[in-house]
N, C-alpha and C positions, 0 to 999 in steps of 0.2 A: 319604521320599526327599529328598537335598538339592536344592534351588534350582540351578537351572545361569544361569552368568550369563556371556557371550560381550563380552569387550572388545577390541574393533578397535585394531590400531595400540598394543598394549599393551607393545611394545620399544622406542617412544620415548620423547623428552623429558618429555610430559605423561601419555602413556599407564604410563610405568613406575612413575609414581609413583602414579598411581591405582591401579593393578595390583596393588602393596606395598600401599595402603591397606586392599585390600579384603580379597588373600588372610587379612594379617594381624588384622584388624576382625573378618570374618565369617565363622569357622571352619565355620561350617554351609551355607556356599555351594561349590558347586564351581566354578572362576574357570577362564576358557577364555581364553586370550592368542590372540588369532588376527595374525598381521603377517606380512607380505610379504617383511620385511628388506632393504627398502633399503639405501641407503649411512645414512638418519638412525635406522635402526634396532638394537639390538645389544643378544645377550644377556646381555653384561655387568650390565648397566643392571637384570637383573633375579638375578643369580648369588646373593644372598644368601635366594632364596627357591625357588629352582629345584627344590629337593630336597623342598617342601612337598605332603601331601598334597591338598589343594584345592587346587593349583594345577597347571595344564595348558598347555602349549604348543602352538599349530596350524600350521604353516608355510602362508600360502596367499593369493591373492590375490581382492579383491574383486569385480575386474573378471570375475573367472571364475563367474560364474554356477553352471553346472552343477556345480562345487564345492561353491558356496556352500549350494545346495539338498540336497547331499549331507550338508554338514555339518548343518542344520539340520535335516535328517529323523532323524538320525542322535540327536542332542541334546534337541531340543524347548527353545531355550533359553526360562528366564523372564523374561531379560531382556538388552537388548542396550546397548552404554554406546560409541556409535561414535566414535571420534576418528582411527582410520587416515584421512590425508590428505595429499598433498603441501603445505606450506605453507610457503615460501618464496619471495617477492616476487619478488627477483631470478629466480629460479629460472623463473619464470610468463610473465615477461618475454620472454626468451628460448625457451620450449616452453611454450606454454597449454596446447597439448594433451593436453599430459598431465597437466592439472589440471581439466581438464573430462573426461576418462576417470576419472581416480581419483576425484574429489570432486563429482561429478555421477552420473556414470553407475555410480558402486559404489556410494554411497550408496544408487538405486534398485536398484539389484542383494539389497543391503541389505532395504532396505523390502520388496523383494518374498517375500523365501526370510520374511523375519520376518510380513508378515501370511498365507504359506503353511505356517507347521509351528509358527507357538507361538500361545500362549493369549493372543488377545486381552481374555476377559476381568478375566486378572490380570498378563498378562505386561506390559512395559514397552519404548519403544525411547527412550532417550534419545541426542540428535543433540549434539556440542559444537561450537561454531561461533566465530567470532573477533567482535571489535567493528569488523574493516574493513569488514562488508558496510554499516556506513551513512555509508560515504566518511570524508572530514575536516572540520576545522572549523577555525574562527578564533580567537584568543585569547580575544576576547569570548563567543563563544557557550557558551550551556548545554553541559553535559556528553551523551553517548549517553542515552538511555532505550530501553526496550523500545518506545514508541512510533515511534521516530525513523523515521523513512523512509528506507529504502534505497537506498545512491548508493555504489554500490562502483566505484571508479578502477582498478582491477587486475588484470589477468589470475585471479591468486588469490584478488581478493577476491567478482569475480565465479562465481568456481566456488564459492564458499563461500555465498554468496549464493543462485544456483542449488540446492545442496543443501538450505539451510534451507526454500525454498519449495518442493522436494516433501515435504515432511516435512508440513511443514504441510498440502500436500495432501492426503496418504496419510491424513492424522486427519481430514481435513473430509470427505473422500470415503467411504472404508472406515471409517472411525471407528477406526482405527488409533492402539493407545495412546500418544502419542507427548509429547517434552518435547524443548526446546530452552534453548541455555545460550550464550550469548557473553560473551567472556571478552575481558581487555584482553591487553597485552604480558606474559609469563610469565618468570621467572626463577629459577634455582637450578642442583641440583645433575646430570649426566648431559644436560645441553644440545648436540648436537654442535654444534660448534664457525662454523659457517655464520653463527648470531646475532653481534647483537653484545656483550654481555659475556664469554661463551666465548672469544671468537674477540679481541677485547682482552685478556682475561686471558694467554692463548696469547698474542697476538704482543710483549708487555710483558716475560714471563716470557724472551721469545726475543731482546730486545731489535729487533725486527721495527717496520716502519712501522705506526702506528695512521690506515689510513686514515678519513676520517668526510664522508661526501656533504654536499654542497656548504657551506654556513655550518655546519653540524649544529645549526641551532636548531628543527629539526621537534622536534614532543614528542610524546611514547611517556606511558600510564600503565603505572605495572610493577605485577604481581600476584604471589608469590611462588608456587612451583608448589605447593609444600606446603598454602597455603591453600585453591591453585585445586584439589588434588584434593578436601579436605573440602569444598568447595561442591559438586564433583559428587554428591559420596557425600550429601550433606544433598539433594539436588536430585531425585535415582535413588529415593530416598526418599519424601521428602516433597513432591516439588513437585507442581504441578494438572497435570493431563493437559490440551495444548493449548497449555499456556502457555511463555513464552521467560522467562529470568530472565539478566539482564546481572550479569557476574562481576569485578571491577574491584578493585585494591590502594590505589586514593584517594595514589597518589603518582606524580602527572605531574614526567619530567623534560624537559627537553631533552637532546638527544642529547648536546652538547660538552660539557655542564655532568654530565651522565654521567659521561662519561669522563674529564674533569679528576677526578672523584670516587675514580673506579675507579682513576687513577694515585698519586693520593696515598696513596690504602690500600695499594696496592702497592709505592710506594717503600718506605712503613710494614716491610712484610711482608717483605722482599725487601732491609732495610738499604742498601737506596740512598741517595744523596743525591735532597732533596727538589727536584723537579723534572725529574729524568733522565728518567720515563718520557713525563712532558706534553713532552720536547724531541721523541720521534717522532710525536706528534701530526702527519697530513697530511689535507690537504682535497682529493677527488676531486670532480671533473664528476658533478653532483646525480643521480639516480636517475630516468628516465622517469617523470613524473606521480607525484612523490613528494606524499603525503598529509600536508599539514602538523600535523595534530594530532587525536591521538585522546583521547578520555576518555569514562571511563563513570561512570555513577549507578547504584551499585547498592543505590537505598532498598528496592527490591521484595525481591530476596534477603533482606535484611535484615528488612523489616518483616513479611515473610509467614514466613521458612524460619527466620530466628533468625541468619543465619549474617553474621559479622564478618570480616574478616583478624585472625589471630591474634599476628602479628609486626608492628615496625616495619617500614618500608624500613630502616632502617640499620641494623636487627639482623639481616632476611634479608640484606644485601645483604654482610657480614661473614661468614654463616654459609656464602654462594655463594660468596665466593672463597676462602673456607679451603679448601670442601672440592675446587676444581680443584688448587689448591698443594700438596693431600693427595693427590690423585688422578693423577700427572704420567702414572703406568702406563696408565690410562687414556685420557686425554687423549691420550697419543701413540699409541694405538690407533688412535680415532676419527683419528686426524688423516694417518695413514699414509696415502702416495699422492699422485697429483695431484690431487684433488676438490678438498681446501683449497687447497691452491698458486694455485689459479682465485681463489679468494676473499681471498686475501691483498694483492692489489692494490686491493682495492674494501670499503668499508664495507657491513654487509651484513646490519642489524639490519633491522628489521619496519616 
């Protein structure tokens, strides 16, 4: 009988690609999509697999429990890969509460239906989590580790935060199989548009103002998402039971210097004259308790699981904005409505 393997939040940005990874990797799994379908989720994002035998659709939300125990009696998954989560900074800002519902309180909703209907002694729950739960840092200081101590600034990052320590609960307590991953800034292709390289590429392509919080010299490291799914997939795998393993693309930018980047490729692209797009360049009133600077070390992934970034930055970072310029159908999908038009006045990266 095949493996049944339940991935949360499998219509978004990070989840769709893991989704593509797996359906197509592990023919002898059956691949459960389970998401909500918010505004960041869409099944465009997965339309070139839809029609795959291993691959299943769930419409449903976390927070609903007696769903969730439904689904999982129903299944017996062997194993669960959760990344459904609101994540969006600005977003957390303005309504926490709904990041402590979703990424707190489903999470355990999660843990619970998963230590009530699968196999702990072979089954798996791995948790994905971000690199803000251990705050920011300063130009000087070391990069993240998995040792680092936790000092989350954010509505988001606290809910993120919150979720990772019951996880780790649920394994200390129940001995509940469980793995953890944090990941730095992600980028590529089916990003809606909220981030900011999408949401640059959009407003460049629109000739639109680029706004960028306040100096834009906070810095972001980027992970391309393509890589960050193979690290799940290596992690879901092979990683220890218990252990957190930080997920990182070893290419810190600064924001401005970002998007000076991302304009010149696009003049490039786009046979502009050089400089048109850096003339919309505009600087908004900084972000509440913006996080000056993230970075991870990801020696352990590497030294324990084997696993690398397999591209440059400047070779994903080329292959991401072809494919939005290739994608315009899409893009003005995602982007229908007022939701973006909110975001179009504010910078509104991670």
């Amino acid at each position: 009988m095949a493996k049944k393997l339940l991935i949360t939040g499998g219509a978004g940005f990070i989840g769709s690609h893991v989704v593509r990874l797996f359906v197509n990797r592990y023919p002898q799994y059956e691949i459960y999509n389970l998401d909500k379908l918010t505004y960041a989720g869409n099944l465009e994002n997965l339309r070139d697999i839809e029609g795959r035998d291993n691959y299943h659709f769930v419409k449903g939300d976390i927070n609903d429990s007696e769903f969730l125990y439904s689904l999982f009696d129903t299944h017996r998954f062997h194993g669960v890969i959760h990344l459904a989560a609101e994540s969006h900074v600005d977003r957390s800002i303005h309504n926490p509460i709904d990041f402590a519902l979703t990424n707190v309180i489903g999470t355990v909703n999660l843990l619970n239906a998963f230590r009530r209907y699968c196999d702990q002694d072979h089954g798996r729950f791995y948790h994905i989590s971000t690199d803000e739960v251990y705050g920011d840092l300063h130009m000087e200081d070391p990069s993240f580790t998995e040792t680092t101590p936790y000092h989350p600034n954010s509505p988001y990052s606290a809910s993120k935060a919150a979720s990772d320590h019951f996880v780790r609960a649920y394994h200390a307590t129940y001995g509940l199989p469980a793995v953890i991953s944090n990941c730095s800034n992600n980028y590529g292709s089916h990003q809606f548009p909220e981030k900011l390289i999408p949401l640059m590429i959009h407003n460049i392509s629109h000739r639109k103002p680029l706004p960028v919080y306040g100096k834009g010299e906070n810095v972001r490291d980027w992970l391309w998402v393509e890589d960050h799914a193979r690290a799940i997939d290596t992690v879901f795998h092979h990683g220890r039971l218990g252990e957190t393993y930080n997920i990182g693309g070893n290419n810190e930018w600064k924001n401005i210097d970002l998007v000076h980047k991302l304009c010149e490729i696009m003049d490039r692209k786009l046979n502009r004259d050089a400089g048109e797009s850096a003339s919309l360049i505009s600087y908004v009133t900084d972000r509440a308790g913006h996080d000056f600077r993230y970075a991870i070390d990801a020696t352990k992934i590497k030294e324990e699981l084997g696993w690398t970034p397999s591209v440059s930055f400047d070779e994903g970072f080329e292959k991401t904005i072809d494919w939005y310029l290739e994608n315009e159908v899409w893009l003005g999908h995602v982007t229908s409505g007022a939701y973006l038009r909110y975001y179009e006045s504010m910078y509104s990266g991670r």
